[in-house]
N, CA, C and O atoms as a CHARMM CRD file, in Angstrom:
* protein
*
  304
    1    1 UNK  N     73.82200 218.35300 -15.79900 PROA 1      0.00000
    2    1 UNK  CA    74.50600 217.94400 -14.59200 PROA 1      0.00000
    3    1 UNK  C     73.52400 218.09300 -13.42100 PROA 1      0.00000
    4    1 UNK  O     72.98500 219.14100 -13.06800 PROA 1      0.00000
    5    2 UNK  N     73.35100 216.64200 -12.77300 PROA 2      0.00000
    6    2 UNK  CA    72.45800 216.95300 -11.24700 PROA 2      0.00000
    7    2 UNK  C     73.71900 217.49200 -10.19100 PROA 2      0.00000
    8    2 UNK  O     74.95000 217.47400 -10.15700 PROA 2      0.00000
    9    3 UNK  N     72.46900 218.02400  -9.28400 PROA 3      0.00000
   10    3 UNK  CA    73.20300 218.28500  -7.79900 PROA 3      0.00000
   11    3 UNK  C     72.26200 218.30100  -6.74700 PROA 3      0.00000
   12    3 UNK  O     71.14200 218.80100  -6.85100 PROA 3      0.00000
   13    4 UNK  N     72.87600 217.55500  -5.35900 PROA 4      0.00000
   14    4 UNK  CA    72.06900 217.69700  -4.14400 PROA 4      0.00000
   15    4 UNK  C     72.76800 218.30900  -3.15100 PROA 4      0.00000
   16    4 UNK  O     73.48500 219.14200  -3.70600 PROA 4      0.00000
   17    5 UNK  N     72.85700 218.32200  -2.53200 PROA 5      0.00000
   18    5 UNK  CA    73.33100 218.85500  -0.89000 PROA 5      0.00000
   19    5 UNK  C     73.23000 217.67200   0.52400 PROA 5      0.00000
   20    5 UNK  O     72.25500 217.33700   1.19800 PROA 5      0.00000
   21    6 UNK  N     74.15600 217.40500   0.57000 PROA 6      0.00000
   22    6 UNK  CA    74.57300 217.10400   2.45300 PROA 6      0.00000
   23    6 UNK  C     74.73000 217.63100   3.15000 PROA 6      0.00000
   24    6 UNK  O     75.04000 218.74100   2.72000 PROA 6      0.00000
   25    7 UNK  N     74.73600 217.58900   4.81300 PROA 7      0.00000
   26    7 UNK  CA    75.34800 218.48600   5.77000 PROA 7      0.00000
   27    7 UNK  C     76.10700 217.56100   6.42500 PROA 7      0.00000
   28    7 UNK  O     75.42800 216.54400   6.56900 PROA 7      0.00000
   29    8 UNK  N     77.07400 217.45400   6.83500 PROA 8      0.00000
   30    8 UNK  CA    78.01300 216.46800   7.49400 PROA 8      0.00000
   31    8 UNK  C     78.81200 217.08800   9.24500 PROA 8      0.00000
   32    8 UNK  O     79.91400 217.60600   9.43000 PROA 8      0.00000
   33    9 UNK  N     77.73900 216.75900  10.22900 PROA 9      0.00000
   34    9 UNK  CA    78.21500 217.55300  11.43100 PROA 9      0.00000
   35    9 UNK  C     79.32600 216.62200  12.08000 PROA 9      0.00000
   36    9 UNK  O     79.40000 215.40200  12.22600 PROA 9      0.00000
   37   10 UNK  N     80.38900 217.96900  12.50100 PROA 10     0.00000
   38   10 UNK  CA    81.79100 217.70700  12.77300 PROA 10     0.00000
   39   10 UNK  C     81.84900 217.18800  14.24800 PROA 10     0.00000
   40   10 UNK  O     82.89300 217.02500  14.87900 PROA 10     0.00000
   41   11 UNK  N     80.59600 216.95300  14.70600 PROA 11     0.00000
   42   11 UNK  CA    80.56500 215.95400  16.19200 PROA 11     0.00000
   43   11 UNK  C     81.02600 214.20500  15.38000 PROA 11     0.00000
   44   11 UNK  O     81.99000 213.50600  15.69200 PROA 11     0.00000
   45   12 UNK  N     79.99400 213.91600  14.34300 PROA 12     0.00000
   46   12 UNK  CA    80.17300 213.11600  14.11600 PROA 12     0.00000
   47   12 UNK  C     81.85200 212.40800  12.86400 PROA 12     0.00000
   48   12 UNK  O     82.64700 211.46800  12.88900 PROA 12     0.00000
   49   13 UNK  N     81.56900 213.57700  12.00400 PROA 13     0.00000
   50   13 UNK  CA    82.82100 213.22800  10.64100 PROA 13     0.00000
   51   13 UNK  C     83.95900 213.90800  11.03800 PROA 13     0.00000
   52   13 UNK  O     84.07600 214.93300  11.71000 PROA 13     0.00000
   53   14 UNK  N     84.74100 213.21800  10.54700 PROA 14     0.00000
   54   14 UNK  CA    86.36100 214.34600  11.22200 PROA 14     0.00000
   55   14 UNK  C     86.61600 215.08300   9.60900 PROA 14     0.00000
   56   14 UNK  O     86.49400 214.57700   8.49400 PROA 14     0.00000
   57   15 UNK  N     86.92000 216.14300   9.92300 PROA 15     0.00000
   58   15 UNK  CA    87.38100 217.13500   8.23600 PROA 15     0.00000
   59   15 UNK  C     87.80600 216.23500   7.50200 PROA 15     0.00000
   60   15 UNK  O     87.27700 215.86300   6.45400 PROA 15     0.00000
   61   16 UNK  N     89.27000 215.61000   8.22900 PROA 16     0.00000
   62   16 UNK  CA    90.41700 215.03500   7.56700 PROA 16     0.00000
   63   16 UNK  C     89.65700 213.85600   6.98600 PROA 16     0.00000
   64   16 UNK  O     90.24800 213.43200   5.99300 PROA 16     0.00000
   65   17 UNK  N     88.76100 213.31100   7.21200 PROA 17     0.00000
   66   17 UNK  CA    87.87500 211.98100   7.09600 PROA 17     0.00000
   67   17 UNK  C     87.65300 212.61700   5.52500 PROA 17     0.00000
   68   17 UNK  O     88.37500 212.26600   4.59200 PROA 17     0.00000
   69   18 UNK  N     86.44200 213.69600   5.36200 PROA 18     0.00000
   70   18 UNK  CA    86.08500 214.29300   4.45800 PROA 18     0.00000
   71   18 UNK  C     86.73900 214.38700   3.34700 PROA 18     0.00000
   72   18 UNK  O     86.64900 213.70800   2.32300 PROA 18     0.00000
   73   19 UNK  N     87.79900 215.79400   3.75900 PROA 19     0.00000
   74   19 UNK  CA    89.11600 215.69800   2.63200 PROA 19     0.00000
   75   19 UNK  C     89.63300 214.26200   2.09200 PROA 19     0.00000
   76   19 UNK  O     89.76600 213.88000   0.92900 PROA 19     0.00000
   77   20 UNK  N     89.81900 213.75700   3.01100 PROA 20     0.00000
   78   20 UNK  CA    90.31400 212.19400   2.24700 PROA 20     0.00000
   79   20 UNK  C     89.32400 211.39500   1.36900 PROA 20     0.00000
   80   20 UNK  O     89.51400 210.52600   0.51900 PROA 20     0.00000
   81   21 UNK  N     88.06300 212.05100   1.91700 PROA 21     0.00000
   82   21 UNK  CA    87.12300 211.24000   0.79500 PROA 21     0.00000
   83   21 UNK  C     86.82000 211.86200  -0.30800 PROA 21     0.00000
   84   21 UNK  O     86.30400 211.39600  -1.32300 PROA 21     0.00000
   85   22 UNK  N     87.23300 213.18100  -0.03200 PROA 22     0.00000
   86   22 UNK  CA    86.45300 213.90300  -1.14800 PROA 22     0.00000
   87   22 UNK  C     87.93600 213.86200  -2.57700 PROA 22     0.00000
   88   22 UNK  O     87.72100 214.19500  -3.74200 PROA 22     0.00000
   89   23 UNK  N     89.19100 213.42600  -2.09900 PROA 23     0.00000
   90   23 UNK  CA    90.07800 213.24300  -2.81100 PROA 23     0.00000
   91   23 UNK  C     89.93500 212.22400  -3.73900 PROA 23     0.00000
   92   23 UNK  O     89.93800 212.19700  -4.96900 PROA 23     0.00000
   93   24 UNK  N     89.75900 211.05400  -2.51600 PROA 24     0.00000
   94   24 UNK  CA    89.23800 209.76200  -3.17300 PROA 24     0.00000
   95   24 UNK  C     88.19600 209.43600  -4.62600 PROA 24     0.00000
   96   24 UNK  O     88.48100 208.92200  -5.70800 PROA 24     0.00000
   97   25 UNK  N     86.70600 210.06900  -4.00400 PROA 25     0.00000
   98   25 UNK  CA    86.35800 210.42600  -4.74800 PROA 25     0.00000
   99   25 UNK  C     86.39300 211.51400  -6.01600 PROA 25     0.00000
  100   25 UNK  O     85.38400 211.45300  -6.72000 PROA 25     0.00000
  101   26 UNK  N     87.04000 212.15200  -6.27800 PROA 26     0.00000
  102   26 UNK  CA    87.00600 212.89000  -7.31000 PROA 26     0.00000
  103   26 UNK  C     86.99900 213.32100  -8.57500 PROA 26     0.00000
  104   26 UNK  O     86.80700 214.43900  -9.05200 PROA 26     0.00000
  105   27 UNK  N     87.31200 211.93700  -9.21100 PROA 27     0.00000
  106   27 UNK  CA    86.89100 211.40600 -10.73300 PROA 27     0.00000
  107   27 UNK  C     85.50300 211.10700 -10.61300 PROA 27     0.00000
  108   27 UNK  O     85.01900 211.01400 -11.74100 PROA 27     0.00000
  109   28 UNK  N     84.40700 210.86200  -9.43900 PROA 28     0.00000
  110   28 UNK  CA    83.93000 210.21200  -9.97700 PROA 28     0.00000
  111   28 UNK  C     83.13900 210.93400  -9.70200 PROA 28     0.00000
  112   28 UNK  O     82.25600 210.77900 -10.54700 PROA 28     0.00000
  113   29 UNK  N     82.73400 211.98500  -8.74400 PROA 29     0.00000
  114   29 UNK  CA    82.00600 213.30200  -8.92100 PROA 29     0.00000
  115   29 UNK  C     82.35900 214.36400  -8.17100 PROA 29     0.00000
  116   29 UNK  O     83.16700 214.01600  -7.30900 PROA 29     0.00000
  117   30 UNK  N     82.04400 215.74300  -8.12400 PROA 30     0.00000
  118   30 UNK  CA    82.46600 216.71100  -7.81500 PROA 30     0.00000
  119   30 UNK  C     81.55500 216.81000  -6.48700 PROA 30     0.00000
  120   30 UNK  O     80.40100 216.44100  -6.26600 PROA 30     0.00000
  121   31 UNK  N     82.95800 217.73900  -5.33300 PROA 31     0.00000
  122   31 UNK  CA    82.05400 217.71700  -4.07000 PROA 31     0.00000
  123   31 UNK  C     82.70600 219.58500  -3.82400 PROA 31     0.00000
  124   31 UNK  O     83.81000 220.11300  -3.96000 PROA 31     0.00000
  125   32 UNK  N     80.90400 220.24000  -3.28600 PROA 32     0.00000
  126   32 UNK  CA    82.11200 221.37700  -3.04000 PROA 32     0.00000
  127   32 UNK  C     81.63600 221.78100  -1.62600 PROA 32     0.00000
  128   32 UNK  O     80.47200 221.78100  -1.22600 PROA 32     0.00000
  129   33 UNK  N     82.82300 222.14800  -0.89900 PROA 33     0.00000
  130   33 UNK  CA    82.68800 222.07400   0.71100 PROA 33     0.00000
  131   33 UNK  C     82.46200 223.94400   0.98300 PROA 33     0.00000
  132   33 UNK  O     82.92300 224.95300   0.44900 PROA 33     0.00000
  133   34 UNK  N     81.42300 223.64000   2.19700 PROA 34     0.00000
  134   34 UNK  CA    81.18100 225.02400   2.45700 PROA 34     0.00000
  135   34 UNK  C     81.48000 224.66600   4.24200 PROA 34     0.00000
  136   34 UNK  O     80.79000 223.89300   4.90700 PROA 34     0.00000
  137   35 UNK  N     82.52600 225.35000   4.68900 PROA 35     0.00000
  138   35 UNK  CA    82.69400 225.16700   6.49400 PROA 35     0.00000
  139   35 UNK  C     82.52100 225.89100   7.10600 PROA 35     0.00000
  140   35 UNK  O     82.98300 227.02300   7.24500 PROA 35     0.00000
  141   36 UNK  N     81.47600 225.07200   7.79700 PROA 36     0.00000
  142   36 UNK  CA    81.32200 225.95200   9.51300 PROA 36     0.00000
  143   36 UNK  C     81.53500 225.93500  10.71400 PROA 36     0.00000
  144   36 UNK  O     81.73400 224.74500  10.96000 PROA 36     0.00000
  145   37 UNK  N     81.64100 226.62500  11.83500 PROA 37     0.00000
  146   37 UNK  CA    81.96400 225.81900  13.07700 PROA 37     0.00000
  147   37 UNK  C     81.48000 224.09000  13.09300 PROA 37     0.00000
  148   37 UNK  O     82.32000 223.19200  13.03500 PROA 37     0.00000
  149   38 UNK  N     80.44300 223.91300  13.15400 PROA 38     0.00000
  150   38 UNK  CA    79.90100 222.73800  13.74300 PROA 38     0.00000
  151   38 UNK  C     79.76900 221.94700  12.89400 PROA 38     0.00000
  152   38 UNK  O     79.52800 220.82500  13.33800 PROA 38     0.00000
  153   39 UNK  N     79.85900 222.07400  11.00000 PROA 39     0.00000
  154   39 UNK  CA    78.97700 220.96400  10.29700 PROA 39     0.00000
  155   39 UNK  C     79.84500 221.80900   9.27200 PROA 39     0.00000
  156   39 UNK  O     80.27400 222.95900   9.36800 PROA 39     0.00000
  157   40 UNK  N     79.98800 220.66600   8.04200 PROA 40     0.00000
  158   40 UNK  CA    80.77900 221.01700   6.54600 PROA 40     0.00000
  159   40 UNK  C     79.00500 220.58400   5.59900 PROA 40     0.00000
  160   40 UNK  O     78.21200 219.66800   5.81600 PROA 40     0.00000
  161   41 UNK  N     78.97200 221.59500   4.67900 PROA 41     0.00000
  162   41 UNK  CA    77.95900 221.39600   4.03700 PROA 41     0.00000
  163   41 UNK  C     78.51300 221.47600   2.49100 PROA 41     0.00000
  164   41 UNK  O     79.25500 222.31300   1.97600 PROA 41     0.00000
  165   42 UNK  N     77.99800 220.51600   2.03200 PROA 42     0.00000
  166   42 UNK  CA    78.54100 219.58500   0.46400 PROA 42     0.00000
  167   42 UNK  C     77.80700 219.74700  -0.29600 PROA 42     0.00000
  168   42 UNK  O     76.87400 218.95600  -0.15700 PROA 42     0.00000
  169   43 UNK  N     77.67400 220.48000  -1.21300 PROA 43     0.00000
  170   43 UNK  CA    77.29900 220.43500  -2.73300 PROA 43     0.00000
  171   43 UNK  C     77.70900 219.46500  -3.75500 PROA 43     0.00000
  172   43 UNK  O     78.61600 219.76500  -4.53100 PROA 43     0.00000
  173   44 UNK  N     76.85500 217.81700  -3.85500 PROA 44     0.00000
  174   44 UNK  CA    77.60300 217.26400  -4.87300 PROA 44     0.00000
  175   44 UNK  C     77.41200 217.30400  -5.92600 PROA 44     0.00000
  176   44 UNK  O     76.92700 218.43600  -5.92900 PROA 44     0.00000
  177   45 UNK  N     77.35700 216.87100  -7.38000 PROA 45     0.00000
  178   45 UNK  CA    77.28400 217.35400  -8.67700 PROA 45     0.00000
  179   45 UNK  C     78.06400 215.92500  -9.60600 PROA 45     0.00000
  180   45 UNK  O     78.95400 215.18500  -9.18700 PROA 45     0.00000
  181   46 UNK  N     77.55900 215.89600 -10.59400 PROA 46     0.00000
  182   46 UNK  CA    77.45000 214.68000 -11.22200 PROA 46     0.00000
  183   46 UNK  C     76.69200 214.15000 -12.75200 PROA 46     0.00000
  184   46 UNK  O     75.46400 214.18400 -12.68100 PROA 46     0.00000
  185   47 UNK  N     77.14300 213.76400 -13.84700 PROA 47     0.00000
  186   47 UNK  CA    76.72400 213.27500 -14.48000 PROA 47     0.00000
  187   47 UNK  C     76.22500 211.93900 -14.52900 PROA 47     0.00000
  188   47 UNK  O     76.86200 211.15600 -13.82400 PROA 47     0.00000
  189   48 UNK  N     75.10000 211.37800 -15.27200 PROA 48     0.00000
  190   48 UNK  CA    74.68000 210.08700 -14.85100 PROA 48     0.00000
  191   48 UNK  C     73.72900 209.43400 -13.93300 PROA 48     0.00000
  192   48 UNK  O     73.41200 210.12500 -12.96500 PROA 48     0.00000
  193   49 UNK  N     73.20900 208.27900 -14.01200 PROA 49     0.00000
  194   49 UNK  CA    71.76900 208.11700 -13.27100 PROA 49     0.00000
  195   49 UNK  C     72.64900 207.28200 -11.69200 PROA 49     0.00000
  196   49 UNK  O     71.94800 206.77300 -10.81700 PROA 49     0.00000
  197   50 UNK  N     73.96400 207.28600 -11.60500 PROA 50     0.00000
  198   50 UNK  CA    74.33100 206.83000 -10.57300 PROA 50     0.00000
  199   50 UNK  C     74.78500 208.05700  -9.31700 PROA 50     0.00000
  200   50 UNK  O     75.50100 207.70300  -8.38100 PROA 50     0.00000
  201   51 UNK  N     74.34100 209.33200  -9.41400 PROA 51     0.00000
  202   51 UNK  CA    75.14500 210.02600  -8.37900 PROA 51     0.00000
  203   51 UNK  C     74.39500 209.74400  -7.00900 PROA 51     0.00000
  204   51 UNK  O     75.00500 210.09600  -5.99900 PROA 51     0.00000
  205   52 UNK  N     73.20200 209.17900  -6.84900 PROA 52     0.00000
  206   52 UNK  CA    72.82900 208.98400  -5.63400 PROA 52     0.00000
  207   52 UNK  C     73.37000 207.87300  -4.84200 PROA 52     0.00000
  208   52 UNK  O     73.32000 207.80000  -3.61400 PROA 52     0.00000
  209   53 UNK  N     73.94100 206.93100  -5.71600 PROA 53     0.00000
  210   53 UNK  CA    74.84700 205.99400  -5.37100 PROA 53     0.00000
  211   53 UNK  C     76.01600 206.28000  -5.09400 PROA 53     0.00000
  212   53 UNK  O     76.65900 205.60800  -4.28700 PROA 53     0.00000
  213   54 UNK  N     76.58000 207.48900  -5.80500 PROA 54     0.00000
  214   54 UNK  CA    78.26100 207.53800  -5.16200 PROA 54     0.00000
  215   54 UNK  C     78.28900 208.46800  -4.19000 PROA 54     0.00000
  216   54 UNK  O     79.25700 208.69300  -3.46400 PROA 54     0.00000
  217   55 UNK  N     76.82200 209.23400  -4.14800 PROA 55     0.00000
  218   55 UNK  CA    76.92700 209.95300  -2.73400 PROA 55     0.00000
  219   55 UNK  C     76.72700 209.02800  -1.50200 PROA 55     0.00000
  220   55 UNK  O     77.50700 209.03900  -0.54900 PROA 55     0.00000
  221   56 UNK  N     75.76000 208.31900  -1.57100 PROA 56     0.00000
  222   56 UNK  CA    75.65400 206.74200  -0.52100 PROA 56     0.00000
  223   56 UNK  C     77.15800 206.26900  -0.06400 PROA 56     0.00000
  224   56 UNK  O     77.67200 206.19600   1.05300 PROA 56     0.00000
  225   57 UNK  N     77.70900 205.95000  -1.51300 PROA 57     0.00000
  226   57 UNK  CA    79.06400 205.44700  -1.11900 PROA 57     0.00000
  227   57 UNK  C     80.13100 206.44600  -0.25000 PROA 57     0.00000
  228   57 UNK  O     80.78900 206.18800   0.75800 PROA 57     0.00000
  229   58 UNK  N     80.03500 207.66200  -1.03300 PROA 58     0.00000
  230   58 UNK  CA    80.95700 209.22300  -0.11600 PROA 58     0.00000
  231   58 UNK  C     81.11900 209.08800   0.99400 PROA 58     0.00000
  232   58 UNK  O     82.13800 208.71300   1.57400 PROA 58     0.00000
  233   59 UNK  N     79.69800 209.50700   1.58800 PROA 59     0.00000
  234   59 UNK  CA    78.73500 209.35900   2.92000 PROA 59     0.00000
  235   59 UNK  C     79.43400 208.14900   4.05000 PROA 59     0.00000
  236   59 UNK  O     80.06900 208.33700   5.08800 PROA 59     0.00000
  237   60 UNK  N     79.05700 206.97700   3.42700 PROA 60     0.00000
  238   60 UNK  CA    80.08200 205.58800   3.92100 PROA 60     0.00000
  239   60 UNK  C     81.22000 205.51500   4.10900 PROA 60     0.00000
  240   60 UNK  O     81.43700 204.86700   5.13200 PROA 60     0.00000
  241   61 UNK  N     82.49700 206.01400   3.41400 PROA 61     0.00000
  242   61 UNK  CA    83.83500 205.99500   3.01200 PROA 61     0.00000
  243   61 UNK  C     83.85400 206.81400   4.48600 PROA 61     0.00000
  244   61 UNK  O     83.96300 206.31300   5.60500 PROA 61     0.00000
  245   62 UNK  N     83.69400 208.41200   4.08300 PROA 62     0.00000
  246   62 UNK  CA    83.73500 209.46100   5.45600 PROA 62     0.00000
  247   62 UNK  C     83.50800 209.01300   6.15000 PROA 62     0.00000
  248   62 UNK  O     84.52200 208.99300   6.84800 PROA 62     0.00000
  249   63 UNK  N     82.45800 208.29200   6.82000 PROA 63     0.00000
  250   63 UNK  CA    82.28300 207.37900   8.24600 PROA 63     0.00000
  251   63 UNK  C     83.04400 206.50400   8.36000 PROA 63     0.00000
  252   63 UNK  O     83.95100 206.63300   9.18300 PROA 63     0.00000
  253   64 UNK  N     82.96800 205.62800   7.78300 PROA 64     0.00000
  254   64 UNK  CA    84.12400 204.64700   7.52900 PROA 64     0.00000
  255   64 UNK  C     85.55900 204.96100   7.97800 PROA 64     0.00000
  256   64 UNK  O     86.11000 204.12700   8.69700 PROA 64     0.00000
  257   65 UNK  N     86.34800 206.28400   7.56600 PROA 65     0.00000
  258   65 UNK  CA    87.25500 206.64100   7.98700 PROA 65     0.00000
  259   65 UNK  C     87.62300 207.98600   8.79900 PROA 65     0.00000
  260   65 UNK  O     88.62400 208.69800   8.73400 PROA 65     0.00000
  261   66 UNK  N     86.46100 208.08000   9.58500 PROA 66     0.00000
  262   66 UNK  CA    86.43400 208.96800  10.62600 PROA 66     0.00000
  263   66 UNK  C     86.06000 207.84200  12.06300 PROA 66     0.00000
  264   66 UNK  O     86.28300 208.13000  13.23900 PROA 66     0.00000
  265   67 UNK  N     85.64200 206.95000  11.71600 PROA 67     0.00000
  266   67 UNK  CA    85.14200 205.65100  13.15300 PROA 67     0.00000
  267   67 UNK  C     87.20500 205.72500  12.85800 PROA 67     0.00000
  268   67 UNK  O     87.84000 206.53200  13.53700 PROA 67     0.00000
  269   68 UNK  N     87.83200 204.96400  12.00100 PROA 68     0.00000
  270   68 UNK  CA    89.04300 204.37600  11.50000 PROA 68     0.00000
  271   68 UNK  C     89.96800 206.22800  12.73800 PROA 68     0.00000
  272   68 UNK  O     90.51900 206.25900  13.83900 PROA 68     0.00000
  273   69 UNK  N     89.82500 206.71500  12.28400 PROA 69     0.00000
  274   69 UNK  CA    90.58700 208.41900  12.96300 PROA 69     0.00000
  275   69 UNK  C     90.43200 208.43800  14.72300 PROA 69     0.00000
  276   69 UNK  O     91.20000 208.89200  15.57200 PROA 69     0.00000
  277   70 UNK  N     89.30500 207.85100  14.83700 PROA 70     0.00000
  278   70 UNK  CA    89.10800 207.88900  16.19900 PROA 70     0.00000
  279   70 UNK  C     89.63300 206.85900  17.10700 PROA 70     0.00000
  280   70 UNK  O     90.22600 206.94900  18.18300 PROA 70     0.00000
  281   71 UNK  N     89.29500 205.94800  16.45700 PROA 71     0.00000
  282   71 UNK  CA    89.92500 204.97200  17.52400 PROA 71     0.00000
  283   71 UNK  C     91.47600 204.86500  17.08600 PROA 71     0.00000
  284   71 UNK  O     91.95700 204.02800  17.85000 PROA 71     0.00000
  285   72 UNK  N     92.32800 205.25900  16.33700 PROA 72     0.00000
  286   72 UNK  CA    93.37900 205.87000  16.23300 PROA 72     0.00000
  287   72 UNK  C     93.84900 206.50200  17.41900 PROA 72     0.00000
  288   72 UNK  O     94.69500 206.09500  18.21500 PROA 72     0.00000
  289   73 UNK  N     93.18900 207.54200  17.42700 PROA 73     0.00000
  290   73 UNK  CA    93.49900 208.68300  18.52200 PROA 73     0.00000
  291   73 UNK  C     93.14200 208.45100  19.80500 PROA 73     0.00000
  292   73 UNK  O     93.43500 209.19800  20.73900 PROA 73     0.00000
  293   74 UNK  N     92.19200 206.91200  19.93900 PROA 74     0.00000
  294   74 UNK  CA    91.81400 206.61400  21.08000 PROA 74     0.00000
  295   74 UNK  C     90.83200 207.31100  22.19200 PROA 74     0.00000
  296   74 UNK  O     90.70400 207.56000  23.39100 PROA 74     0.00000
  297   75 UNK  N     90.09300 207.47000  20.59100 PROA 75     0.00000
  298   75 UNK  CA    88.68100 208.48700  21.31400 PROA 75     0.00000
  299   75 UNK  C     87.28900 207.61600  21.32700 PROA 75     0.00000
  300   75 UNK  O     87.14200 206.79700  20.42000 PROA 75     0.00000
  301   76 UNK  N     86.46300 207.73100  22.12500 PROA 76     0.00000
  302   76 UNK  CA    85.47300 207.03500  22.86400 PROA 76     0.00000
  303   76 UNK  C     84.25200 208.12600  22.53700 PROA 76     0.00000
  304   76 UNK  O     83.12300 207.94200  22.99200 PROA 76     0.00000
């Protein structure tokens, strides 16, 4: 089993963004969250020559639906 590490700072990703992705994703690899004030740091983990790809994709989704959270809330 590989594993890398992200840091995902909470100026930019919203938690709830995260959690929702990391739900999403979860068949298809394992994410494990370490939180801090300012930034969630991700341990992902994975069988297969594709995990750098579904972390690419993770990565995307979370942005994807943290831009989607904000302008929700009508934040600038």
């Amino acid at each position: 089993m590989h594993s890398t590490t992200r840091d995902f700072s909470l100026s930019l990703y919203r938690q709830t963004a995260l959690q929702e992705t990391q739900q999403a994703y979860a068949e298809l690899l394992d994410a494990r969250f370490e939180h801090a004030e300012h930034n969630s740091h991700v341990t992902f983990s994975g069988d297969g020559d594709d995990l750098d790809f579904l972390i690419d994709a993770f990565c995307n989704h979370a942005l994807f639906l943290s831009i989607q959270q904000y302008r929700e809330d009508g934040v600038t």
